[in-house]
C-alpha positions in Angstrom: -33.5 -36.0 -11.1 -33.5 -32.1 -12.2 -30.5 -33.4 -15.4 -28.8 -30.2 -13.9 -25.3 -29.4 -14.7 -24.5 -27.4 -11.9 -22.5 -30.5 -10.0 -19.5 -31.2 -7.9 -18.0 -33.8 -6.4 -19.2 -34.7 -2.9 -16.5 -37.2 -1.1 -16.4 -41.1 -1.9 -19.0 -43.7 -0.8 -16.6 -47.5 0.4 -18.2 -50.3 -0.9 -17.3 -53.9 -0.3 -15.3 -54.2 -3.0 -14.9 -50.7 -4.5 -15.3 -46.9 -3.5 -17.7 -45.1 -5.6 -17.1 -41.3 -6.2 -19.9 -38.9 -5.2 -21.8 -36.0 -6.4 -23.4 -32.8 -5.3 -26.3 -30.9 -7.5 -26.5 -27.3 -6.5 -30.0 -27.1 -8.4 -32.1 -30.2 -7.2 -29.7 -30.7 -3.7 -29.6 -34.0 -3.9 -26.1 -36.7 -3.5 -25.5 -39.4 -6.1 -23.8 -41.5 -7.9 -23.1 -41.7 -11.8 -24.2 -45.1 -12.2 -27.4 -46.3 -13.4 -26.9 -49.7 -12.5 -27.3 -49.8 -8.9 -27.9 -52.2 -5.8 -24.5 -54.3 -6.9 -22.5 -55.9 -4.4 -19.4 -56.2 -6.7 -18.2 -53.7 -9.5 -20.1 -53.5 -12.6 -17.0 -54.1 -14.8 -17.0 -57.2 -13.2 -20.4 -58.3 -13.6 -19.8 -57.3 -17.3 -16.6 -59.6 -17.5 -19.1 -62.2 -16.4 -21.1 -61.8 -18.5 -19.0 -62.0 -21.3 -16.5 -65.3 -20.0 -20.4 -66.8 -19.9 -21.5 -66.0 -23.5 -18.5 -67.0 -25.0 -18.8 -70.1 -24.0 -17.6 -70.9 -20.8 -19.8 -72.9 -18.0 -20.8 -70.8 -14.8 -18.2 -72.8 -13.3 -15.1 -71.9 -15.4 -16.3 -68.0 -15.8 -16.2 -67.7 -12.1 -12.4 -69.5 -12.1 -11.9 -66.6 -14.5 -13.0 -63.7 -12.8 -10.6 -65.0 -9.5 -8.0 -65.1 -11.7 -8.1 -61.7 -12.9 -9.5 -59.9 -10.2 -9.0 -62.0 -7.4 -12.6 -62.2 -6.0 -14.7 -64.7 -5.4 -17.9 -64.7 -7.7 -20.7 -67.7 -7.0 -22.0 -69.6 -9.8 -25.4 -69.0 -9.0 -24.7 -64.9 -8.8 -23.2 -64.9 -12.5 -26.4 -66.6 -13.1 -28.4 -63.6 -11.7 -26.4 -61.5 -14.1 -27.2 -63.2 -16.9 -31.0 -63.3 -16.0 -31.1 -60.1 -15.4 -28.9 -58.9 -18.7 -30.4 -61.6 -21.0 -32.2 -58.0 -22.8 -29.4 -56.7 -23.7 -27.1 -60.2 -24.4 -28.8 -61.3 -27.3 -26.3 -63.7 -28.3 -27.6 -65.9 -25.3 -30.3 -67.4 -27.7 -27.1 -68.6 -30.1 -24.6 -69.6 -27.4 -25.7 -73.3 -27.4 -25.9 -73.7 -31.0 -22.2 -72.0 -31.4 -20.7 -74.0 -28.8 -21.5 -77.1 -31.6 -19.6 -75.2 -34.1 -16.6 -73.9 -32.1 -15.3 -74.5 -27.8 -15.4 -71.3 -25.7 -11.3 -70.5 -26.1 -12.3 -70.9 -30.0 -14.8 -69.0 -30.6 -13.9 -65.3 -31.0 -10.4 -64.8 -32.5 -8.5 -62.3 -31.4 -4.9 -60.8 -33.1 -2.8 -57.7 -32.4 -1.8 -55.6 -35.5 1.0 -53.4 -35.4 -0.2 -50.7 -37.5 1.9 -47.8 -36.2 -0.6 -48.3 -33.0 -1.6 -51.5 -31.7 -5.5 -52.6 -32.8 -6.9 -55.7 -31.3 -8.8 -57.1 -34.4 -11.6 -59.7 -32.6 -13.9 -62.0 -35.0 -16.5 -63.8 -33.7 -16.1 -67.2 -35.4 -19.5 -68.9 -34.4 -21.6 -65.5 -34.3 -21.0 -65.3 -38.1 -21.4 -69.1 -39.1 -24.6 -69.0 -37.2 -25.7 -65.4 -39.0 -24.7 -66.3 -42.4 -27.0 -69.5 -42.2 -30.2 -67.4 -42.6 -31.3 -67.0 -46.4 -31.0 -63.7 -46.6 -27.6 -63.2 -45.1 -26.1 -66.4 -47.4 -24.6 -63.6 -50.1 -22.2 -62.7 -47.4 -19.9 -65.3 -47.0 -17.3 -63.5 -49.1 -17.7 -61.4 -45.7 -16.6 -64.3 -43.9 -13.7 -65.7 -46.1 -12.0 -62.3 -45.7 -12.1 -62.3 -42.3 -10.5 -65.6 -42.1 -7.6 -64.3 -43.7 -7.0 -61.2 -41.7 -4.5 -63.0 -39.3 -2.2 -64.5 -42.0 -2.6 -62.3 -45.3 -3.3 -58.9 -43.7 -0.6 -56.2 -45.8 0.9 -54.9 -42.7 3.2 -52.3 -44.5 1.0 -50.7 -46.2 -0.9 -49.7 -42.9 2.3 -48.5 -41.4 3.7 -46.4 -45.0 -0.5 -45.5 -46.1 -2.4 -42.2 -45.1 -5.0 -43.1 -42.6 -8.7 -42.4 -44.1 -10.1 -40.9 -40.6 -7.2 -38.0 -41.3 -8.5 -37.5 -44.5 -10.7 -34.7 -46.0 -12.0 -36.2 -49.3 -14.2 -33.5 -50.2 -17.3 -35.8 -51.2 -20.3 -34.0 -52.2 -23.0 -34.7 -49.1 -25.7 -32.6 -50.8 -27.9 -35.4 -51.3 -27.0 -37.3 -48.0 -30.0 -38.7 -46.1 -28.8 -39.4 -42.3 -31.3 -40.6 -39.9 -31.1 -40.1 -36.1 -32.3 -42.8 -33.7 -32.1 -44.2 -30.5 -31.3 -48.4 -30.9 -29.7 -51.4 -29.2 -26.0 -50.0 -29.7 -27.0 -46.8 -27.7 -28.5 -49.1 -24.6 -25.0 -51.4 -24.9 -22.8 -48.0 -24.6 -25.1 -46.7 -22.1 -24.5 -49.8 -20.2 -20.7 -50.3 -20.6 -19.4 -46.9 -20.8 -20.6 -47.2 -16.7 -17.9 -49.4 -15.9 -15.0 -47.3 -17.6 -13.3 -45.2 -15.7 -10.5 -44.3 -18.2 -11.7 -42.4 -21.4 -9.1 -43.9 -23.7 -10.6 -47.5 -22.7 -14.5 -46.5 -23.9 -13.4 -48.2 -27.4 -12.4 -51.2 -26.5 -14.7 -51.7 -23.4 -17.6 -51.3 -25.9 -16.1 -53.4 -28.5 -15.7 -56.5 -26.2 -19.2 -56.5 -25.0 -20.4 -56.5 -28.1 -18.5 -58.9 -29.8 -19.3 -61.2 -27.0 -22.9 -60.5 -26.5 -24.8 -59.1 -28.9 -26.1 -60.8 -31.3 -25.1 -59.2 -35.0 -21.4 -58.0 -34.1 -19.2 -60.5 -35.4 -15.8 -58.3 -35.5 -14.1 -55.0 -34.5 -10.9 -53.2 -35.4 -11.4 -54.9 -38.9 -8.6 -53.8 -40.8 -9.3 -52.4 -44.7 -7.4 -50.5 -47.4 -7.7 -48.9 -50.9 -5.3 -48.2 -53.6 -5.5 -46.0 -56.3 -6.1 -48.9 -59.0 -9.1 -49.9 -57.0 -10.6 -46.4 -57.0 -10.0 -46.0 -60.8 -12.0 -49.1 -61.0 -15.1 -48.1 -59.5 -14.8 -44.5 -61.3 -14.2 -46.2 -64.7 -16.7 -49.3 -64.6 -19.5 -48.4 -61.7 -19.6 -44.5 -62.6 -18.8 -43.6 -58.8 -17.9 -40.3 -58.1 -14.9 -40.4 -56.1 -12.4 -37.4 -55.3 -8.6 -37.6 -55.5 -7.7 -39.3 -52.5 -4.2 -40.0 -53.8 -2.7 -36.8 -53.8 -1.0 -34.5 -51.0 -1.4 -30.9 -50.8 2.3 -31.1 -52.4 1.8 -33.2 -55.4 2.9 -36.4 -53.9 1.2 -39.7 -54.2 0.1 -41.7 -51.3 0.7 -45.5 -52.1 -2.4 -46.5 -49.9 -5.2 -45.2 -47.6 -5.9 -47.2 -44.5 -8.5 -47.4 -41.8 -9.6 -50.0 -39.0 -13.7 -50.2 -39.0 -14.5 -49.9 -34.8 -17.5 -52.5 -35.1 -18.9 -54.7 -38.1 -22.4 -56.1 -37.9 -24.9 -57.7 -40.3 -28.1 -57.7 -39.8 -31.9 -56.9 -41.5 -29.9 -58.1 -44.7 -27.4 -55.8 -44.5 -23.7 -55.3 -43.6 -22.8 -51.9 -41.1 -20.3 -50.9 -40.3 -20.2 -48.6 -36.9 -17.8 -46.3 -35.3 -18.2 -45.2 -32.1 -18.1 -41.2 -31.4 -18.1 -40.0 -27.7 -20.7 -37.3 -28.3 -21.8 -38.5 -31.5 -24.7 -35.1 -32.2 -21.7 -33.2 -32.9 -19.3 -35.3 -35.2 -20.0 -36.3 -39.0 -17.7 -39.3 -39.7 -19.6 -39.4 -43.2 -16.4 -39.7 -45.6 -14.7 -41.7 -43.0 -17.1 -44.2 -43.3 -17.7 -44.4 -46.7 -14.1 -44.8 -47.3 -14.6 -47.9 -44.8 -17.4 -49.3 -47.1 -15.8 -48.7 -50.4 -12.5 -50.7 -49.3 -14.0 -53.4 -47.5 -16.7 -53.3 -50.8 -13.0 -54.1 -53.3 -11.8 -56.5 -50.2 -14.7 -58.8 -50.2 -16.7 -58.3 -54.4 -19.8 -57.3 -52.5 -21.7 -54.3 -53.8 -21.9 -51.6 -52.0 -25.5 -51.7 -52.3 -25.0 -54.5 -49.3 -23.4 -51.6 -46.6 -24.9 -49.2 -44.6 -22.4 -47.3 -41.8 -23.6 -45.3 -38.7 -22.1 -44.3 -35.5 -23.3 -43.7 -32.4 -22.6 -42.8 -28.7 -24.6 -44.1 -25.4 -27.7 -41.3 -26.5 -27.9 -41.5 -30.3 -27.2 -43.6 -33.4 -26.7 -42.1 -36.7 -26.9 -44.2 -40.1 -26.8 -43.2 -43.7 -26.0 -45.4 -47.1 -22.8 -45.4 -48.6 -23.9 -45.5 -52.2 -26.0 -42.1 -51.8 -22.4 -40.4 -51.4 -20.6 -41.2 -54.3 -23.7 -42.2 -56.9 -25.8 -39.9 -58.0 -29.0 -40.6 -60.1 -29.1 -38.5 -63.4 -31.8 -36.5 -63.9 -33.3 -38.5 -66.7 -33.3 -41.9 -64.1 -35.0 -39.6 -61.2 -37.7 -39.0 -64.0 -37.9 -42.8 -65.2 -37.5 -44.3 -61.7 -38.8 -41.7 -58.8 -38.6 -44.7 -56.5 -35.3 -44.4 -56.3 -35.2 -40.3 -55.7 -34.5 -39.4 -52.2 -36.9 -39.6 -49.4 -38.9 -37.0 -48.0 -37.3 -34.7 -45.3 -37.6 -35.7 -41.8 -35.9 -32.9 -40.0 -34.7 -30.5 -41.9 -31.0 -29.4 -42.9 -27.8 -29.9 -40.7 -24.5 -28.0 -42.4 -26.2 -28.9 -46.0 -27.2 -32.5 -45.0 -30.7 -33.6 -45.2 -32.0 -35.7 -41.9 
């Protein structure tokens, strides 16, 4: 109401099938609840589970045997059909569910492996999501994409995940100078807003997001996508593309890392292009730039795709951030900027954040 900050908590409210915390504002006096979602008879993580069982593929029938299962409630058929009326704006993938169900059955559709990489990473692909996507012209360049997710469960260099340096630990020192990062509110911010409402546990808002996605959106097609780079690849693109690319190969005490590793949170492709997102719990404040473009150079080697063909971002349930790749480790030499000014940076939109354009 008042988006006061002076709060505290104000007893529980019992629900039918849950107790909902409470909360006091000292400014505007009034009691409520932190959920947007309201009016629900059973908890919104389990309407969300419902939603998800449904767009997989499973009938109304069979998502509701799930849901007993798990949580040991009874859920009608014709409720989880309410759900998914009244989520169909935000469960894009609804439009592609019968066409996918041709392709692959509901337990085949999104693959799902652990990966013992010195944590545990549930890497999810959605199988039908991507067939579907890569059968629009201009997404038909990307089946390289494809081909290397198919080979993440059987050919996936576990050691060098569990030996390598991990890239979101690293501080690369790319120049960001000529960085252009835009600021926006889109359909990722909505789903977080939406799902980060069900999680009670902070160390869960990950994975809670990454499941919805997979299973309803309608451009995520994996998450927890594991990528690498060696030092032979990096020569490679310094040598033949002209990339400027730091030493990333080299500790503070003259040691040589064998391997840098990372697992990319969310992967999309979409408007022609391939993201890849990571999700930041008060994303205004962070600047996973060189994270991210270590994520789109390796999974760039992985696949042969340019990285003309990535752009990264990440986001949180209030903003998105995106930037390209390229503009971080290529820079146009003065005598191109002159011969091609269509390819010189854009005007500001902002102004400048710690040296970074937006």
């Amino acid at each position: 109401y008042c988006k006061g900050k002076d709060i505290v908590k104000k007893g529980r409210r019992k629900k039918k099938f849950e107790t909902v915390q409470l909360y006091y504002c000292n400014n505007c006096k009034k009691v409520f609840t932190p959920q947007k979602v309201k009016g629900k008879q059973f908890p919104l993580s389990i309407i969300l589970d419902g939603l998800s069982l449904y767009n997989t593929g499973w009938t109304l029938e069979e998502s509701c045997k799930l849901l007993k299962e798990k949580y040991g409630l009874e859920v009608k058929p014709s409720t989880l059909s309410d759900w998914v009326k009244e989520f169909q704006p935000l469960c894009r993938y609804s439009r592609m569910r019968e066409f996918g169900l041709k392709l692959f059955s509901a337990n085949q559709v999104i693959q799902s492996v652990k990966l013992f990489h010195r944590q545990v990473f549930e890497f999810k692909y959605h199988r039908a999501k991507i067939a579907l996507i890569l059968q629009e012209f201009k997404h038909t360049r990307f089946e390289p994409l494809r081909e290397f997710l198919d080979l993440i469960s059987v050919e996936c260099p576990h050691q060098l995940f569990r030996d390598g340096a991990r890239m979101s630990e690293l501080k690369p020192g790319f120049d960001l100078s000529e960085v252009i990062f835009r600021k926006k509110h889109n359909f990722a911010c909505r789903i977080a807003e939406l799902v980060l409402q069900a999680v009670a546990d902070n160390k869960l808002r990950h994975k809670a997001i990454q499941d919805f996605m997979i299973a309803n959106d309608s451009v995520s097609v994996a998450c927890e996508v594991p990528v690498y780079l060696k030092e032979e690849d990096v020569e490679h693109m310094q040598k033949e593309l002209g990339f400027v690319i730091p030493d990333i190969f080299s500790t503070p005490t003259g040691e040589k890392i064998s391997a840098i590793t990372g697992h990319i949170d969310i992967l999309q492709i979409r408007n022609g292009a391939i993201h890849i997102l990571d999700y930041k719990p008060d994303a205004e404040k962070h600047r996973p730039i060189e994270q991210l473009t270590l994520y789109a150079i390796a999974l760039s080697r992985l696949t042969g795709l340019r990285l003309y063909e990535f752009k990264c971002g990440w986001f949180d349930n209030e903003s998105y951030f995106e930037f390209f790749p390229l503009h971080v480790i290529y820079k146009l030499r003065k005598k191109q900027k002159e011969e091609n000014p269509a390819q010189c940076k854009l005007p500001l939109v902002g102004g400048t954040t710690n040296g970074i354009q937006i």
